[in-house]
N, C-alpha and C positions, 0 to 999 in steps of 0.2 A: 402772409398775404400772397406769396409768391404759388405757395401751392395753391390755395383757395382758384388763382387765377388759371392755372393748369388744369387744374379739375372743373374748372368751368369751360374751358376751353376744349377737353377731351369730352364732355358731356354733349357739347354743343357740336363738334364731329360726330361722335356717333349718331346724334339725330341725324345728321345729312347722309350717314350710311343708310340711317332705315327708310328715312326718304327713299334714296335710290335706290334700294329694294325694294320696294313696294311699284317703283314706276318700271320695274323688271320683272315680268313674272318668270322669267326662266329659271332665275334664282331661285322662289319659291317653290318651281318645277322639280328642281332641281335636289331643294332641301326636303322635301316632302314626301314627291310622289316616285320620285327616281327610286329615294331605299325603298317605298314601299313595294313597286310594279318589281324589282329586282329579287325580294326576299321573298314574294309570292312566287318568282317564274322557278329561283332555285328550292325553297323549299320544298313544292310542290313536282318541280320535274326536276331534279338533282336528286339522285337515289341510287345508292348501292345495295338496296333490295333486290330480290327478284323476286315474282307472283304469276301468276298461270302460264308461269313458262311449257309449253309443249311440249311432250314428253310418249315417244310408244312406246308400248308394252306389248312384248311381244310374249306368248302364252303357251307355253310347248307342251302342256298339260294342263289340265282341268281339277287338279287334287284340290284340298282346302287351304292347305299353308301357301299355292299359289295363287290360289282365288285371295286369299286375306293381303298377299303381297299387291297384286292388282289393287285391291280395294283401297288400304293403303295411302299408294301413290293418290289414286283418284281422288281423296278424302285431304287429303294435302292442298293447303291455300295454295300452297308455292309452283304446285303442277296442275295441266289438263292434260288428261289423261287420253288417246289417242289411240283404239286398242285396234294393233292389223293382224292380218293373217297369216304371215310370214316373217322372215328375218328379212327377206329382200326385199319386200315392199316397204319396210320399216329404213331400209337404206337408202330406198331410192327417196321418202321424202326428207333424209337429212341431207341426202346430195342436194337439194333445192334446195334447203333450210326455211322448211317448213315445221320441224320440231328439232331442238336443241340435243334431246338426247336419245338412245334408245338403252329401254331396260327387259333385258330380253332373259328369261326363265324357262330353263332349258326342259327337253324329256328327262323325265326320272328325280325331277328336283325335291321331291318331298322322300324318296327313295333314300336319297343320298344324303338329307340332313339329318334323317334319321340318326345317320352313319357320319355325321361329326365333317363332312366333306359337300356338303350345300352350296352350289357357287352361284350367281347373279351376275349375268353381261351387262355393264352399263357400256356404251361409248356416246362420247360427247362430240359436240360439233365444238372446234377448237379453236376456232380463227379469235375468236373473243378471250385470249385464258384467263381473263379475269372473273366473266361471267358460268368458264367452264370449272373452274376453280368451285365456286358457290355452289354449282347445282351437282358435283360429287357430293359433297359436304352434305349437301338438303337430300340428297338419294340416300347419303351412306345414315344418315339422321333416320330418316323414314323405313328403313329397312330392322332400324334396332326396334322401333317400335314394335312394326310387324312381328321379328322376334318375340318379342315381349308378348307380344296378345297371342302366338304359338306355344310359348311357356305357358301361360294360363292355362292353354287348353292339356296341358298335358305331352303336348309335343318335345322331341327332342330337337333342339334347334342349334346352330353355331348361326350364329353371326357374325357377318364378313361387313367391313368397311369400303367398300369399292371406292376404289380412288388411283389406285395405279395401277391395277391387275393382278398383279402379284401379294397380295395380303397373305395374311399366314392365318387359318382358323382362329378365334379369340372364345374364350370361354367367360371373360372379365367384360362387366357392363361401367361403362364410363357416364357416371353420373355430375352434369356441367349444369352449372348457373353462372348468369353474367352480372359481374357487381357495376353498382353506376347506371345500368341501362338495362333495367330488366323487362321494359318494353320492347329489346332486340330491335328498336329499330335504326336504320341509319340515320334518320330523321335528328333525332336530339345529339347525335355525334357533329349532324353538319350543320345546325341553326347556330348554335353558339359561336361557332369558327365563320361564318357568314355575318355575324353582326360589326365582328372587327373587320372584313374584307370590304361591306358595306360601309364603315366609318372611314376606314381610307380612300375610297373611291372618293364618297362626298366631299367630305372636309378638304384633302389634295385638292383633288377640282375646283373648289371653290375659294381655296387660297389662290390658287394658281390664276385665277381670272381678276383680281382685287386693285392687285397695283400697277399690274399691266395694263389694265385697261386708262385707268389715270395715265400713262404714260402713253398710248395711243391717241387719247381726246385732247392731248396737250394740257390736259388739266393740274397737271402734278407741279407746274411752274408756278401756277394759283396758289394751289395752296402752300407751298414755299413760302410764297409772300406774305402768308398770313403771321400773326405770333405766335402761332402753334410748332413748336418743336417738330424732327422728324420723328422723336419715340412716340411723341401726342399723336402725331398724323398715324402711323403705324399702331400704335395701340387701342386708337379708335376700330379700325378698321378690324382688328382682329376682336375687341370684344363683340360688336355686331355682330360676325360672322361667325364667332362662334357659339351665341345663343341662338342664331341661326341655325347652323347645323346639329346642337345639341337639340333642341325641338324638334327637328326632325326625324333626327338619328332616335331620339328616344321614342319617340311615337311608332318608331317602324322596331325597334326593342322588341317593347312593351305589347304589339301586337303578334310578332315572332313567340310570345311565350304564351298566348292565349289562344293564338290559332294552332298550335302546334306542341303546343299541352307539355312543353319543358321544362322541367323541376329546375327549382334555384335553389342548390343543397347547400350551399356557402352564402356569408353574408352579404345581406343584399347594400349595407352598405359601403363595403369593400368593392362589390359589383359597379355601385355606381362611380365611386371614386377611381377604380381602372379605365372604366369608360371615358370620364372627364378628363383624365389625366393623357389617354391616350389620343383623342381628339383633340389634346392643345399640340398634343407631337406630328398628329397629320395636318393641323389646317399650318403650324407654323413652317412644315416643310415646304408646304402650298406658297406661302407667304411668302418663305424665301427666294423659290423658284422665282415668283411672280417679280419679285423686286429684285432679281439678280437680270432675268432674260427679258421682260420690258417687251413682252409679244403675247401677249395673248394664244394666240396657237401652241406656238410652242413652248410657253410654258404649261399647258396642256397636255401635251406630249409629252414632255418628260414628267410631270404630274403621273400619268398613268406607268411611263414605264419603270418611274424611282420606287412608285410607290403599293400602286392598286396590282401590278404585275408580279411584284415580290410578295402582296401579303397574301394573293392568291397561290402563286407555285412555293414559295421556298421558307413558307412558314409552320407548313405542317397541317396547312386544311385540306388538302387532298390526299397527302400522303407521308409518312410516318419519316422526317427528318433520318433518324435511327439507319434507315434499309438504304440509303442513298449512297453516292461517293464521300468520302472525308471531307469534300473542295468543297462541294455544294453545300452539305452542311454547315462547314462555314462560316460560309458566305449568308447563309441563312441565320446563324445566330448572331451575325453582325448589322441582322435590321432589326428595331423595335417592333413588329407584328408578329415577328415569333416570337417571341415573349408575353406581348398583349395575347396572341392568340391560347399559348399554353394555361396560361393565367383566367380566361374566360372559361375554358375547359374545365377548370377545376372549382372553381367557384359555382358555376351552372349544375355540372353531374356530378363532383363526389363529397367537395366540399372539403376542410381539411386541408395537409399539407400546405401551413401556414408559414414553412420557412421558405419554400420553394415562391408561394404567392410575393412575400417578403424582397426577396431577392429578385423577382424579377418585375417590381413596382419599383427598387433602386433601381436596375438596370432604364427601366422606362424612362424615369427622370432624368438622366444624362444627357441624352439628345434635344432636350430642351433648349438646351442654351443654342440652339441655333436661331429661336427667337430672340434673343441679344443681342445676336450679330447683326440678324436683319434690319435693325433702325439704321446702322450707318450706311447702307445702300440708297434710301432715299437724299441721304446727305449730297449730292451731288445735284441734285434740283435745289436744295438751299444754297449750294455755290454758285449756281446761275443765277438764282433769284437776287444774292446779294449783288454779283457784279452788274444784274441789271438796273439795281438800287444805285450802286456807285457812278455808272455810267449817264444815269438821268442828270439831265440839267438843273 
């Protein structure tokens, strides 16, 4: 009878959560359209692509293996081609940065490759070396080509990599495919790592506002008084909230892999269950915050900087854990979104590596029990509420 009475009790809470969400629409704001305005702004402008990047060519000869070189670059999605009449005019618009690079093809260039000794000036504008990085890469790419449609014709060609000036002639053609992503785009590298960034922002923030706010409205002494338990009162609040944010969070998923045409090469439902699993560890972070700090703001604040801060920098969605200091790392493999994070990556593009998934679905589950602890935080409203009970006449 005792349980029956519990679970009608926790039933009859959660209705008054969904009550007061419904008479919030920031909540719904919040669970909806927040992942969805956010997955649209970075999918769409978050890109470690580059495309008609500006580019002169500068032409110190009119031969055919120059003209094919020119043509080329031009015929390249990744360049606009920009053709001047000089080397210095070609300098003066990098000094402005008005084009990123210049590929400059000297007198006597078809002469000389004849002769196993064919060079190609690239210089980059460098203040970005991330972006000057890529368009060596895309020039020294583009060049093998050109090679190659030389070789057809009969030409003798060496092919030079330009990327630090000093190459040594290459006679070997480097034939590369990429496993996982054979769309080459950045795009399916960062959606999947953006849906776990997006599940902690939500879920934290909206734990973080839950029982704080109850303690601001003075409401949290109410329901003390009621015969609902503090794990009843807490466990209401978190199932609400979290079919909350799982509706949303899933709706902004599920539309991330239609707009953005990203394969689910592993099971989809091992997919779902990292998801669910990983969203009860950000809303109960949330929850904890919210019922330790008893402020609304600031358990917002530290909401964002325990949680949405670390699964953004220090879990391996922008940058490869691996290449960092020992410390940072980590520090980084001591929060659950590098984990969740690694674990969507491989589920989404390759699929497979089912001990590594394994292992870091245990690791997931550990940080759980901070939802345990959080019931006895609200205990201290049930201490008021009895001595206000003892103190009545």
């Amino acid at each position: 009878m005792s349980r029956f009475e519990s679970l009608r009790r926790l039933v009859a809470l959660v209705r008054k959560e969904a009550r007061q969400m419904r008479r919030d629409p920031s909540v719904i704001v919040v669970s909806f359209f927040l992942p969805l305005v956010l997955l649209l702004l970075f999918g769409y402008g978050l890109s470690m692509d580059l495309k008609d990047v500006p580019v002169a060519v500068v032409l110190g000869e009119s031969s055919p293996q120059a003209q094919n070189v020119a043509e080329r670059i031009d015929a390249s999605p990744y360049f606009r081609s920009i053709p001047t009449a000089s080397r210095e005019a070609a300098e003066r618009l990098l000094a402005a940065r008005r084009i990123e690079a210049i590929v400059d093809i000297p007198p006597g260039f078809e002469r000389d490759a004849a002769q196993g000794k064919g060079e190609i000036g690239l210089v980059v504008h460098g203040v970005d070396a991330n972006s000057a990085t890529i368009i060596r890469t895309y020039v020294a790419a583009t060049l093998q080509i050109a090679a190659a449609k030389n070789a057809e014709r009969g030409a003798t060609v060496t092919t030079v990599a330009a990327t630090s000036g000093n190459d040594a002639p290459s006679a070997v053609r480097l034939l590369s495919r990429a496993w996982f992503n054979e769309a080459n785009t950045s795009t399916w590298y960062l959606v999947p790592g953006l849906t776990i960034v997006l599940m902690t922002l939500v879920s934290s923030f909206l734990g973080s506002v839950v029982i704080a706010r109850e303690w601001e409205r003075g409401t949290m002494e109410a329901l003390a008084l009621t015969p609902a338990s503090p794990f009843e009162i807490l466990a209401s609040k978190f199932l609400a909230y979290f079919a909350l944010a799982t509706a949303g969070e899933g709706t902004a998923i599920l539309t991330s892999i239609v707009l953005f045409d990203v394969p689910v090469r592993g099971s989809g439902w091992v997919l779902t269950g990292v998801f669910l699993l990983y969203n009860v560890w950000a809303l109960a972070f949330g929850l904890f915050l919210s019922a330790a700090l008893k402020r609304q703001f600031v358990a917002m604040q530290m909401a964002v900087i325990g949680s949405y801060l670390p699964a953004l920098i220090l879990s391996g969605f922008i940058f490869d854990l691996r290449s960092v200091p020992d410390w940072i790392s980590a520090v980084g493999h001591l929060m659950p979104p590098t984990y969740a994070m690694e674990t969507v990556k491989i589920l989404f593009l390759s699929g497979g590596a089912n001990d590594v998934v394994l292992e870091n679905v245990l690791i997931l589950g550990g940080p759980i029990d901070v939802a345990c602890s959080s019931p006895q935080i609200p205990a201290s409203a049930s201490a008021r509420a009895q001595r206000a009970r003892d103190a009545a006449p």
